[in-house]
KOLKOL-538139 format. One record per residue (C-alpha): residue number from 1; x, y, z. Coordinates in steps of 0.2 Angstrom, whole numbers, plus 5000, padded with zeros to 4 digits. Example, Ala and Ser with C-alpha at 12.3 -4.5 7.8 and 13.67 -1.06 7.14 Angstrom:
<site pos="1" u="5062" v="4978" w="5039"/>
<site pos="2" u="5068" v="4995" w="5036"/>
This chain:
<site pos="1" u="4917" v="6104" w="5583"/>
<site pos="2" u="4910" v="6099" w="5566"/>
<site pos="3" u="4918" v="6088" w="5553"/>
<site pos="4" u="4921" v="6096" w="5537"/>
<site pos="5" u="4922" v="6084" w="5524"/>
<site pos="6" u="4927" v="6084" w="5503"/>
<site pos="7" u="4916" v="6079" w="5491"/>
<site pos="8" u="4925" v="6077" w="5475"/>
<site pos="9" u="4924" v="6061" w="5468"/>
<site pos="10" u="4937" v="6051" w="5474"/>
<site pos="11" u="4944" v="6034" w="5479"/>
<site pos="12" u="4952" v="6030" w="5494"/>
<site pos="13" u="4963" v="6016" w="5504"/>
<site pos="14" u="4967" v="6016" w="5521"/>
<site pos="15" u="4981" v="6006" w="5531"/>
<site pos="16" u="4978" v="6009" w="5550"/>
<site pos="17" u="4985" v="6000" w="5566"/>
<site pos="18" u="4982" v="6006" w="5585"/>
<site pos="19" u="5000" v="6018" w="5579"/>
<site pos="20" u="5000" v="6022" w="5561"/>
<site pos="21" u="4988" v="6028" w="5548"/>
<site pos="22" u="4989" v="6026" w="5529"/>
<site pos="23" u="4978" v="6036" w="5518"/>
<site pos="24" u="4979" v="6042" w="5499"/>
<site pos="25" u="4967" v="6049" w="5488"/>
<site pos="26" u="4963" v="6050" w="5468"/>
<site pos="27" u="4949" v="6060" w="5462"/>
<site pos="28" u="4942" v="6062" w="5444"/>
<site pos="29" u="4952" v="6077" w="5439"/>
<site pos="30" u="4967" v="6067" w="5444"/>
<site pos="31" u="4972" v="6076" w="5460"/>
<site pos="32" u="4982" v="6066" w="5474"/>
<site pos="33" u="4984" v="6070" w="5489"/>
<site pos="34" u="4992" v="6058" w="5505"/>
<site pos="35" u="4992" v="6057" w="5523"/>
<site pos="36" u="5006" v="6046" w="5533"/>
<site pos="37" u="5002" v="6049" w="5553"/>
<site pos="38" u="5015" v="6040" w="5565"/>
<site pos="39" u="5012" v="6042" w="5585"/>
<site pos="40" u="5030" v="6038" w="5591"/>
<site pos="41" u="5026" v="6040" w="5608"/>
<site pos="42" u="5011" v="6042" w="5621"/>
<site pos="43" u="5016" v="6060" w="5621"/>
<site pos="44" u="5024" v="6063" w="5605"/>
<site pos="45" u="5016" v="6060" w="5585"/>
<site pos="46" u="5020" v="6064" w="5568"/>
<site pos="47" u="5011" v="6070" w="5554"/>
<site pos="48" u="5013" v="6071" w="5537"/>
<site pos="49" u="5001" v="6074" w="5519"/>
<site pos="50" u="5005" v="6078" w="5503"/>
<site pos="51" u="4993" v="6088" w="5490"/>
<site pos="52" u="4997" v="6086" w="5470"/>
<site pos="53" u="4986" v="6098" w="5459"/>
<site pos="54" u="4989" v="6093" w="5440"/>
<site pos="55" u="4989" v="6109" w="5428"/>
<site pos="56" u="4971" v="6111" w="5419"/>
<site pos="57" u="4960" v="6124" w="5408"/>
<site pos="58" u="4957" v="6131" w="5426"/>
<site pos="59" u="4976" v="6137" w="5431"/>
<site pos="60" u="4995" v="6129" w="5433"/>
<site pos="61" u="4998" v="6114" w="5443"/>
<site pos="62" u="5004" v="6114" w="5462"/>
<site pos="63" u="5011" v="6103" w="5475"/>
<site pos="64" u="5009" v="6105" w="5494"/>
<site pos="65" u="5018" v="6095" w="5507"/>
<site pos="66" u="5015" v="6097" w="5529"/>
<site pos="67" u="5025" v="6092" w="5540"/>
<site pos="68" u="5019" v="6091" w="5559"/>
<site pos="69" u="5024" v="6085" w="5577"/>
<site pos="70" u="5012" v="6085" w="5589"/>
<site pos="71" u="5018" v="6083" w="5609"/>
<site pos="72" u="5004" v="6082" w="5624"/>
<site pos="73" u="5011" v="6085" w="5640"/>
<site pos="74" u="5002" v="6084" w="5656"/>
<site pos="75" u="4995" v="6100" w="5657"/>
<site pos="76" u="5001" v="6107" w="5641"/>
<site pos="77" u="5000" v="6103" w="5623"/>
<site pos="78" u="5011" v="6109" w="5607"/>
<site pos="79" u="5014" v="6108" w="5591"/>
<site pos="80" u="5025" v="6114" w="5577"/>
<site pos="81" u="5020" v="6113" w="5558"/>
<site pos="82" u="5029" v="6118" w="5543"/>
<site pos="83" u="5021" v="6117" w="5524"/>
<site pos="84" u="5033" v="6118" w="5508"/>
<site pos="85" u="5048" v="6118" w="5518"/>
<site pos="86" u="5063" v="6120" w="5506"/>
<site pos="87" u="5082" v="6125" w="5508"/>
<site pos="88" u="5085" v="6126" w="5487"/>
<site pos="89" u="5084" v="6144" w="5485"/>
<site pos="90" u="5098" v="6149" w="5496"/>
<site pos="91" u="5090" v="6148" w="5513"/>
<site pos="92" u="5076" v="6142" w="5524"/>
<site pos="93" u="5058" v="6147" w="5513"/>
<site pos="94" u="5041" v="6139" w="5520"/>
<site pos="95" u="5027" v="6143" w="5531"/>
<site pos="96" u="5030" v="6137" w="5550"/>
<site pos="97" u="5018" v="6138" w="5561"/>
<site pos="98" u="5020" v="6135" w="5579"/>
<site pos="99" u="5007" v="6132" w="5594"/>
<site pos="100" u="5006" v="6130" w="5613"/>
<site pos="101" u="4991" v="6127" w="5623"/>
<site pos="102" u="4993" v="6128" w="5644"/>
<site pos="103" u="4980" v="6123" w="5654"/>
<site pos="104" u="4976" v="6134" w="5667"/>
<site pos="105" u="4961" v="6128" w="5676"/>
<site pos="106" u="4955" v="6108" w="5672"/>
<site pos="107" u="4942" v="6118" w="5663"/>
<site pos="108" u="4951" v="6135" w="5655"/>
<site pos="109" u="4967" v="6134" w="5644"/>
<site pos="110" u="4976" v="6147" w="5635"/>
<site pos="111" u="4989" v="6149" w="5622"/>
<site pos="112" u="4996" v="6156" w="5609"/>
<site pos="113" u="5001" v="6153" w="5591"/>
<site pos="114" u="5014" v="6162" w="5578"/>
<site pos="115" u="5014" v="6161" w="5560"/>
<site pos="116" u="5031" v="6164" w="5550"/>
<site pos="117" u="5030" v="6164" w="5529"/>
<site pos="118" u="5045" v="6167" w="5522"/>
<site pos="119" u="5043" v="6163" w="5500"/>
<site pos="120" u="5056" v="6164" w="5491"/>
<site pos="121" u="5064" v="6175" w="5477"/>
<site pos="122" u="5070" v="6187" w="5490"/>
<site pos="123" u="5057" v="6192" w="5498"/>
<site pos="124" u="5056" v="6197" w="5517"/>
<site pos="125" u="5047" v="6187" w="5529"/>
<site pos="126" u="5032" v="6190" w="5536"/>
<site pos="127" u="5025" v="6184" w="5555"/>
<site pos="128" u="5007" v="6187" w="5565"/>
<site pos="129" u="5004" v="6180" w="5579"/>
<site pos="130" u="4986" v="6177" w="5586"/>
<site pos="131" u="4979" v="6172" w="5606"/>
<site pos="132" u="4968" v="6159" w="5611"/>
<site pos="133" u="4957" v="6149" w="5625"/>
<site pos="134" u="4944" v="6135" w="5628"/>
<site pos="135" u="4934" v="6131" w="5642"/>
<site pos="136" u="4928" v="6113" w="5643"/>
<site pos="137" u="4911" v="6112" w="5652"/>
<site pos="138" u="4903" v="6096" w="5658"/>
<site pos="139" u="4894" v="6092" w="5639"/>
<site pos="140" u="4900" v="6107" w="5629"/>
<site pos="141" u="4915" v="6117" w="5625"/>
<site pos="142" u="4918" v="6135" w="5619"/>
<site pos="143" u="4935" v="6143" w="5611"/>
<site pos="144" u="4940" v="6159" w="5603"/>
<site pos="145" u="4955" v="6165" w="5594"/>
<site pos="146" u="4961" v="6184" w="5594"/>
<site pos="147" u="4972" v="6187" w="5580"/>
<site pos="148" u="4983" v="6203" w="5582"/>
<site pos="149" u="4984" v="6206" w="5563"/>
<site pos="150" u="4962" v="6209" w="5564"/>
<site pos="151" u="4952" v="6193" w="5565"/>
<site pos="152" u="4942" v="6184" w="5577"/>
<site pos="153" u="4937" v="6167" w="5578"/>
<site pos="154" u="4921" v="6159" w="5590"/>
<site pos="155" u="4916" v="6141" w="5593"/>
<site pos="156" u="4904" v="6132" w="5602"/>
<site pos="157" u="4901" v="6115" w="5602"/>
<site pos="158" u="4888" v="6104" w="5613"/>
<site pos="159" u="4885" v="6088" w="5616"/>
<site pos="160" u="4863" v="6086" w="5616"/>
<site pos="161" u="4860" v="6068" w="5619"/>
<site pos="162" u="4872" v="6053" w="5619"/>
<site pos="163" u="4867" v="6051" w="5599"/>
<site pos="164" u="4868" v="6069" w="5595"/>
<site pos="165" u="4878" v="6083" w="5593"/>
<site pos="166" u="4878" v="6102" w="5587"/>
<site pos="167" u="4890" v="6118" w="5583"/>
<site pos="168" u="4891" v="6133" w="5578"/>
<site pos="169" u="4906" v="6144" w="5573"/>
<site pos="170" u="4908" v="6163" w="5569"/>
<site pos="171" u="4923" v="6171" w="5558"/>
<site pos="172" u="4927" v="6189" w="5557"/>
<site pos="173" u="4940" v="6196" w="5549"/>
<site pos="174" u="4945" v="6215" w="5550"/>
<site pos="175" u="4959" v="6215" w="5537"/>
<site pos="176" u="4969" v="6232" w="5532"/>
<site pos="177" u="4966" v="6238" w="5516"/>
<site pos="178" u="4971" v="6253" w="5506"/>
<site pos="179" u="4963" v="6270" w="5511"/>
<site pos="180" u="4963" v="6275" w="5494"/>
<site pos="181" u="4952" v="6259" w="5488"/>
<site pos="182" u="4940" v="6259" w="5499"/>
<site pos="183" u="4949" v="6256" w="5518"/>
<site pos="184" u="4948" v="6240" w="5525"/>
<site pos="185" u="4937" v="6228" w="5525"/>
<site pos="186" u="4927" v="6217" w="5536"/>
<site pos="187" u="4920" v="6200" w="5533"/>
<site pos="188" u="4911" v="6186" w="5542"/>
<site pos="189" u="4906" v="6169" w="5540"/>
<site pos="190" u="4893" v="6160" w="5554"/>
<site pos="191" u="4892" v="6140" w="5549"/>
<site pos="192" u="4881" v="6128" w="5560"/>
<site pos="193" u="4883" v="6111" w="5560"/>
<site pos="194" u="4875" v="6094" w="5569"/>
<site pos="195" u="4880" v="6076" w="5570"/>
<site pos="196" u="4867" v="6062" w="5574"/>
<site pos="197" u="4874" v="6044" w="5576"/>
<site pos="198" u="4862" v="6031" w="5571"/>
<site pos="199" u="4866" v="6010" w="5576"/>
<site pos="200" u="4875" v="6008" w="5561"/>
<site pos="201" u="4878" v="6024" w="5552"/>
<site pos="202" u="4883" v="6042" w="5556"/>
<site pos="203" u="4875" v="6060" w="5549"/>
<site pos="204" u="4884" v="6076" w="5550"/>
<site pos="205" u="4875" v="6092" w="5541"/>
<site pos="206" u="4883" v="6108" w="5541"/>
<site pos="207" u="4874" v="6125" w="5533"/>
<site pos="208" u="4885" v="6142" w="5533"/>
<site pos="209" u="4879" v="6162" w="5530"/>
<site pos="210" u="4882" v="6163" w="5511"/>
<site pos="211" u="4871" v="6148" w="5507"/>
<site pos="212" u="4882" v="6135" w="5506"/>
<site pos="213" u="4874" v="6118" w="5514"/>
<site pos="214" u="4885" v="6102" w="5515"/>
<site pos="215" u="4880" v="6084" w="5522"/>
<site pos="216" u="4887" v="6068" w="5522"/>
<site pos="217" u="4882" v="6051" w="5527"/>
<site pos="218" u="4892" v="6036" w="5532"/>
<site pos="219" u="4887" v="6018" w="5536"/>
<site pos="220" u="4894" v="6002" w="5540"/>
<site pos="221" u="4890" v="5988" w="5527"/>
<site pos="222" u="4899" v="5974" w="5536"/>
<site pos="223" u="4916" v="5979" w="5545"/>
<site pos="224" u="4926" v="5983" w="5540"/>
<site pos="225" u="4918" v="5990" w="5525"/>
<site pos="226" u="4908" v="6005" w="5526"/>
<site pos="227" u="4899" v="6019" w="5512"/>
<site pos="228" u="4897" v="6034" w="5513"/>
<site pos="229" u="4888" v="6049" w="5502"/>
<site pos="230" u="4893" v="6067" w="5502"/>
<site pos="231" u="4884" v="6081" w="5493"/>
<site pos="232" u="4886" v="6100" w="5493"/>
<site pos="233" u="4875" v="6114" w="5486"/>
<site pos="234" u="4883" v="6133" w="5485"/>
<site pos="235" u="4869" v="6142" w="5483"/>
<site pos="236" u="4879" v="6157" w="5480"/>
<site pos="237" u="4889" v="6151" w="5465"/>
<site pos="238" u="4873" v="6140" w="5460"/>
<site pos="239" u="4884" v="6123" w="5460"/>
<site pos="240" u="4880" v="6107" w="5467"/>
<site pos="241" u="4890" v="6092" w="5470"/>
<site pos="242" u="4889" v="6076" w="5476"/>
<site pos="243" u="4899" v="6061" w="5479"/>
<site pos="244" u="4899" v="6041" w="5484"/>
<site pos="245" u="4912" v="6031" w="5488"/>
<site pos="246" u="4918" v="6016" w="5498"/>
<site pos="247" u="4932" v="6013" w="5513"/>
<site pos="248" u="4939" v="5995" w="5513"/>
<site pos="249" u="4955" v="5991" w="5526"/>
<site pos="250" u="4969" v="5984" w="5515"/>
<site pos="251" u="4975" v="5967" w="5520"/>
């Protein structure tokens, strides 16, 4: 599908071999975030990232950490995620989330994936589960997800030439709500996106139903060194940012 990219000001150093990936991120309001990914095996790889939100005028601070193993089989694939995992307040508390995808046809799979949040201070946990499947045509690819709780999930991607490609995904959401305040309530988001690949430089552009448009641009100075140049405009919240920054391999 399309990338989705950030576009707060940042800066970024990446450490990378054919196994391992390094990447850490400061932006202006002093925000971290890190990603560590390890394949262990030709089957088997682990991923980790770390989010650090310092306290501001805009609300408290907060800190996220994701854990993730990732195993392809040769006609299956799953993975098993867990984010703020903690054993501190007298049990196991997180959010886990666990996948499995079964190939069915070289074309169709299926699958399946469950949710379990448990928070602390005593609360219960809760679980939803949700149903999946992709097809893989010869130059395009469609998938949806079913989620049992109400919530429906479409994407389509295609591949047009050998330079460019294009997306569209739809999100509806049929959550519960209280009869008393109104019933429950449906939403829906439809984004479209492309990506164009020039010799030396790569554009991806993205526009959604509630008026938010996103592109970025990437191109290589000299390799290893490459720019790129993000922007976003909301025309619903009438903001507009935009971002440049540069990518160099550390040594």
């Amino acid at each position: 599908m399309v990338a989705v990219w950030r576009t707060a000001p940042s800066t970024r150093t990446f450490s990378d071999t054919s196994q391992t990936l390094c990447q850490a991120q400061l932006d202006s309001d002093l925000s971290l975030s890190g990603r560590f990914n390890q394949r262990i095996t030709d089957r088997l790889s682990f991923k980790s990232q770390i989010q650090i939100q310092p306290s501001s005028a805009a609300g408290p601070g907060a800190a996220q950490v994701s854990l993730e193993q990732d195993y392809t089989g040769d006609d299956f694939s799953a993975s098993l995620k867990s984010i703020n995992p903690s054993i501190l307040e007298g049990g196991l508390t997180g959010m886990f989330i666990g996948s499995y995808l079964q190939a069915v046809t070289p074309r169709l799979a299926l699958g399946l994936e469950g949710v379990l949040q448990k928070p602390g201070g005593g609360m219960g946990p809760e679980a939803a589960l949700s149903y999946a499947g992709k097809y893989k045509g010869d130059d395009w690819i469609a998938s949806a997800q079913l989620l049992t709780q109400g919530g429906l999930q479409g994407s389509y991607w295609r591949r047009l030439t050998d330079k460019v490609e294009t997306g569209v995904d739809v999100n509806l959401q049929f959550a519960g709500g209280n009869p008393m305040m109104g019933g429950p309530t449906k939403e829906g988001v439809a984004t479209l996106g492309a990506k164009y690949e020039f010799s030396r430089s790569i554009f991806r552009a993205q526009v959604d139903s509630q008026g938010k448009i996103g592109c970025l641009l990437e191109k290589v100075v000299a390799p290893p060194v490459r720019m790129t140049f993000a922007g976003e405009m909301d025309h619903a919240k009438v903001s507009y940012r935009n971002n440049l920054f540069r990518l160099l391999p550390t040594s």
